[in-house]
VEXDREN-2710 file (C-alpha; in Angstrom, 1 decimal):
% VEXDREN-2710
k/r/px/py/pz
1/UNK/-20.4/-9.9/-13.5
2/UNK/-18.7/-7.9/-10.7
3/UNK/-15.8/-9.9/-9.3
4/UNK/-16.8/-10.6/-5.4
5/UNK/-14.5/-10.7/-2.2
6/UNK/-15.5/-12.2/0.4
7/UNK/-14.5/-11.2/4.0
8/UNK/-17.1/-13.8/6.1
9/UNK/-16.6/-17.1/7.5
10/UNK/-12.2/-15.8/7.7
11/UNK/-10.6/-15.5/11.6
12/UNK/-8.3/-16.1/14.3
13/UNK/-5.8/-13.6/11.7
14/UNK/-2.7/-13.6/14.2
15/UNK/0.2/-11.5/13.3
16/UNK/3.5/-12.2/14.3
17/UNK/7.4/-10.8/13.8
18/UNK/8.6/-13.3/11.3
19/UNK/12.1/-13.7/9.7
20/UNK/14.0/-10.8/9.4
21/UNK/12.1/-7.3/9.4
22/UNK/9.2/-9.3/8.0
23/UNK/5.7/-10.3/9.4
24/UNK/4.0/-13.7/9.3
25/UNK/0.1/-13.3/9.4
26/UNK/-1.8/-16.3/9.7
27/UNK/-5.5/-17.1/9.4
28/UNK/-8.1/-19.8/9.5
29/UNK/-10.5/-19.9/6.7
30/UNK/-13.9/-21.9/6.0
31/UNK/-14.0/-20.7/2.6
32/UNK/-12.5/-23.6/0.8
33/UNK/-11.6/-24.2/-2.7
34/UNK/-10.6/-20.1/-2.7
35/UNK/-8.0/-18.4/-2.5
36/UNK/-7.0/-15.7/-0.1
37/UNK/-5.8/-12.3/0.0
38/UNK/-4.0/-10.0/2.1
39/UNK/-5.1/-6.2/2.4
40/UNK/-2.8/-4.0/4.5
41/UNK/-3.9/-0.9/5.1
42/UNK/-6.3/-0.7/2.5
43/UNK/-4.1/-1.8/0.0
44/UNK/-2.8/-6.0/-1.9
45/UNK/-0.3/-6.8/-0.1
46/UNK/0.3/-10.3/-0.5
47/UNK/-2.1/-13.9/-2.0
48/UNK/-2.1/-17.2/-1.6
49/UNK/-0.7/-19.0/-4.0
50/UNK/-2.7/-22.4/-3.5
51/UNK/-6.7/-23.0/-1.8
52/UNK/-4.8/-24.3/0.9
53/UNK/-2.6/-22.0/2.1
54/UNK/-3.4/-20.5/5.8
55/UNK/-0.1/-18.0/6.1
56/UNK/1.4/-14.9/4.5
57/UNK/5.0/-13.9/4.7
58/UNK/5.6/-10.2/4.1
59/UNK/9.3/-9.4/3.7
60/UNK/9.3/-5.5/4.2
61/UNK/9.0/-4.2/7.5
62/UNK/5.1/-2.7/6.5
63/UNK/3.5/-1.4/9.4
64/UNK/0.2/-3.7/10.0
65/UNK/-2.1/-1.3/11.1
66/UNK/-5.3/-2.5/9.6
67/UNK/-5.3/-5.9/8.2
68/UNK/-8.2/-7.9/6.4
69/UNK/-7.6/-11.0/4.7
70/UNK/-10.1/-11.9/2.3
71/UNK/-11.5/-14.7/-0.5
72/UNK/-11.4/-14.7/-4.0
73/UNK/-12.0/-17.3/-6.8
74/UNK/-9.0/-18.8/-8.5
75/UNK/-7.8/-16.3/-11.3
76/UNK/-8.2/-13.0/-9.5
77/UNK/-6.1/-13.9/-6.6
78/UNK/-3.4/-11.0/-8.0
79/UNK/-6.3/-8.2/-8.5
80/UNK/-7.0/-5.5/-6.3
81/UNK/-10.3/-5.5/-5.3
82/UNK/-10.0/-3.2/-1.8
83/UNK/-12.7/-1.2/-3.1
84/UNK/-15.0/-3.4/-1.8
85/UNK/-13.8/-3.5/1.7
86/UNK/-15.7/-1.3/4.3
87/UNK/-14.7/2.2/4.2
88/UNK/-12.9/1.3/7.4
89/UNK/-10.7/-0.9/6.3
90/UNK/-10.5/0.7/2.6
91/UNK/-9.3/3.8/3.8
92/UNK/-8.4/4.3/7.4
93/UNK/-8.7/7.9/8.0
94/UNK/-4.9/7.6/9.6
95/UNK/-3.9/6.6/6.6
96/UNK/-2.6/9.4/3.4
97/UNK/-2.7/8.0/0.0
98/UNK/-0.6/10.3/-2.5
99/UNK/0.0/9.6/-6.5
100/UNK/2.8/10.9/-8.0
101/UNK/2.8/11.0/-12.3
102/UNK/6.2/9.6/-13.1
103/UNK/7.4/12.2/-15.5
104/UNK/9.8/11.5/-18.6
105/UNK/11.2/14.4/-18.1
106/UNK/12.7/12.9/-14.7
107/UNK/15.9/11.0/-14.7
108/UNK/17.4/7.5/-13.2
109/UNK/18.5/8.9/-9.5
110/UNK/15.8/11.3/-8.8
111/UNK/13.8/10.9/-6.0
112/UNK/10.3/11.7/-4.7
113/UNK/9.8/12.4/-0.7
114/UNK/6.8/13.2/1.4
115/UNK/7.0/15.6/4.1
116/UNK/5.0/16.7/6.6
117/UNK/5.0/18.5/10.1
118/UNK/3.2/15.2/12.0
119/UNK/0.0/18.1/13.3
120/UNK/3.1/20.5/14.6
121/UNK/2.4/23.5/11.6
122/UNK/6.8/22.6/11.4
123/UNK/8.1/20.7/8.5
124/UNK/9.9/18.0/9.4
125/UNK/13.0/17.7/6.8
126/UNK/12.8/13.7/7.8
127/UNK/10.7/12.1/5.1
128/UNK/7.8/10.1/5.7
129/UNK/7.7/8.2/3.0
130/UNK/9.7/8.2/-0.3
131/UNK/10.6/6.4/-3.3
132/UNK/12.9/6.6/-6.6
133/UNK/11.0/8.0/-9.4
134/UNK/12.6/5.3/-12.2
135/UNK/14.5/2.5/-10.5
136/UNK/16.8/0.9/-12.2
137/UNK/15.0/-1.9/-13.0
138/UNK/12.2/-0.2/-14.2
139/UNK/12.3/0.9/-18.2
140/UNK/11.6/4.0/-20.0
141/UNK/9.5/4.3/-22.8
142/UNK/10.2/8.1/-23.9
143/UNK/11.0/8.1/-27.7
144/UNK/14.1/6.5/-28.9
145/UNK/14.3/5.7/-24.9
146/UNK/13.9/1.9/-25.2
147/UNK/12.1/-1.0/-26.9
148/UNK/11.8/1.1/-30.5
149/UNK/7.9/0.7/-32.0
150/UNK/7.4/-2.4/-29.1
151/UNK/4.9/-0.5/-27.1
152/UNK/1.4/-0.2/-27.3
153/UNK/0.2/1.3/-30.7
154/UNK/3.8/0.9/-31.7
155/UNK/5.2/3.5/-29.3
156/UNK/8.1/3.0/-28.1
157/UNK/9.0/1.0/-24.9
158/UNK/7.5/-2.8/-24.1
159/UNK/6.9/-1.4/-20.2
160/UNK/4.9/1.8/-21.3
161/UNK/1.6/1.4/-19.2
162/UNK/-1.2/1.4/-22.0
163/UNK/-4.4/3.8/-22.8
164/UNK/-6.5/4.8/-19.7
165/UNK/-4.4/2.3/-17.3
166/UNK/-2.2/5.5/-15.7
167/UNK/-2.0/9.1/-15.6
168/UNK/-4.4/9.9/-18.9
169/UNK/-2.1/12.4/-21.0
170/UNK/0.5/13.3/-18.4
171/UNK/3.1/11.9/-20.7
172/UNK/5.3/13.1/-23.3
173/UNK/3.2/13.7/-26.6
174/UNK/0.0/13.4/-24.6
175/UNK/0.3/9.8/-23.8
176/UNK/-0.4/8.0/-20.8
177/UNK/1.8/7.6/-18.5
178/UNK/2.5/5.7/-15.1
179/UNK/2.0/6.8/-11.3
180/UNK/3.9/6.2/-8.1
181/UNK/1.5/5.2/-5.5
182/UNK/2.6/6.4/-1.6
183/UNK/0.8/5.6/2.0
184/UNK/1.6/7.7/4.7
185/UNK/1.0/6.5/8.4
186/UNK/-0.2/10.3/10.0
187/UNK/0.7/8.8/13.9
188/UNK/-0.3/12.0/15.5
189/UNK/-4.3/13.5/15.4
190/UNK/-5.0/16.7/14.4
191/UNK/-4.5/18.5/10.7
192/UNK/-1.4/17.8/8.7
193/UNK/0.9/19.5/6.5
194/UNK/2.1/17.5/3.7
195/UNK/4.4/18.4/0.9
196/UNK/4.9/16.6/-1.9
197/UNK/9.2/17.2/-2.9
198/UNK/10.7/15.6/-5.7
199/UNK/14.8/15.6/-5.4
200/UNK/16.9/15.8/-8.2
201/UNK/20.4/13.5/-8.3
202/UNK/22.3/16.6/-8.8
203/UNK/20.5/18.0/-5.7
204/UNK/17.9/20.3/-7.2
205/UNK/14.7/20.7/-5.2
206/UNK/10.9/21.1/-6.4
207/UNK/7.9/21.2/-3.9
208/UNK/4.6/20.6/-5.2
209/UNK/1.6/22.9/-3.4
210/UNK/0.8/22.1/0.1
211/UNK/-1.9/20.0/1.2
212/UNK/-3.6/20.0/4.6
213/UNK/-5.0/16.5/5.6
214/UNK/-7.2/15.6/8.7
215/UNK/-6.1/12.3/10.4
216/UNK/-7.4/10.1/13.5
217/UNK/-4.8/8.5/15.6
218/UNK/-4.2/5.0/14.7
219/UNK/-4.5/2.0/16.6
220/UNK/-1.9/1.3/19.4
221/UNK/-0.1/-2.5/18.6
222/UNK/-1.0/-4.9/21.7
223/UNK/2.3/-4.8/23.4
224/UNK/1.2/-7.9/26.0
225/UNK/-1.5/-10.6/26.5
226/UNK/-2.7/-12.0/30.0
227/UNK/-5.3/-13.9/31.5
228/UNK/-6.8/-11.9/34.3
229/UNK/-10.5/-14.3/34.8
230/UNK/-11.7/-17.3/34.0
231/UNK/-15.4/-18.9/34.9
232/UNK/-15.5/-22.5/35.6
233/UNK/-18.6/-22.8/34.9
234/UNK/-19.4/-21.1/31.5
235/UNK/-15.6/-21.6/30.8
236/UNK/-14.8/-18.1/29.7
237/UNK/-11.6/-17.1/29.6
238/UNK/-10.9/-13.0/30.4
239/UNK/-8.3/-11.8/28.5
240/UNK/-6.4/-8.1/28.8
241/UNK/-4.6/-6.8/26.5
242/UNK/-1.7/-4.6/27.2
END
């Protein structure tokens, strides 16, 4: 049976600046006994970790453009189900998804960057996104690399993502290996150029091919909220947003 998320009987989702460069987004639910999930941008961003629990608190400074918070029965509260959002909300059309195979052959230091021209046919040199290829805190599982024969099929390496759960043979020996998922905001409508770069420590520099993406402008953040009418006697209040 297909795991079900349900987006009905959820609203009054408020988002606020909370500690930090954080957010706090807050909700009211009538789905109880559930828990909740957070999508931003199409993608899990954060879950509740009790039935009862009407808040999230993201620490990074994410840019909420398109938030759905969502149900789920207890037990799949950490699993990604943002396929079955609307298209919408799934995959905002200002919104650039890019997967990057994290190679062996990289090493500790190097660095992969997006670029684009933000719809200007000039690459910016100002990344808009980027992220380091293996941490620090992330292992390697290349033979003799780390974890000898405590990987999956007795491969080396206790972190090595297993058969079919990452890039299918893009790794050493034709093994699996594991991706780096990237979301670009494209602020600006029109047709993008995007390059895909991957920096070296030692400075080196190798683009990919580039790509040409279509984008929508997104959503404008209400920057005020005032109360310009109110009827008496149907007692509806007229709000503008700002």
């Amino acid at each position: 049976m297909t795991a079900t998320l349900i987006t009905a009987g959820i609203d009054q989702v408020v988002a606020e600046p909370g500690p930090g460069s954080g957010w706090m987004v807050r909700f009211r639910s009538a789905n109880a006994g559930l828990h909740h999930q957070l999508y931003v941008n199409g993608r899990l961003a954060d879950w509740t970790d009790t039935p009862e629990q009407r808040r999230f608190l993201l620490e990074d400074p994410v840019a909420l453009l398109a938030v759905r918070v969502a149900s789920v029965p207890a037990g799949l509260e950490a699993t990604d189900l943002g396929e079955q959002l609307s298209p919408g909300d799934y995959s905002p059309s200002w919104i650039h998804r890019i997967r990057v195979v994290r190679s062996i052959s990289n090493s500790v230091g190097d660095v992969v960057q997006i670029l684009g021209d933000h719809a200007t046919g000039e690459l910016s040199e100002t990344p808009l996104a980027s992220a380091e290829i293996w941490p620090t805190w992330l292992l390697r599982w290349g033979f003799g690399e780390d974890g000898f024969g405590e990987g999956g099929f007795g491969y080396d390496g206790t972190k090595a993502p297993g058969m079919g759960a990452g890039a299918f043979g893009a790794g050493a020996f034709g093994m699996d290996t594991d991706l780096i998922d990237l979301d670009v905001c494209l602020q600006e409508e029109g047709t993008h150029k995007i390059v895909v770069r991957t920096r070296s420590r030692d400075g080196q520099v190798t683009d990919a091919p580039v790509q040409y993406v279509s984008s929508a402008l997104p959503p404008v953040l209400a920057t005020g909220l005032a109360a310009s009418a109110y009827n008496s006697q149907t007692k509806q209040l007229t709000l503008q947003i700002s």
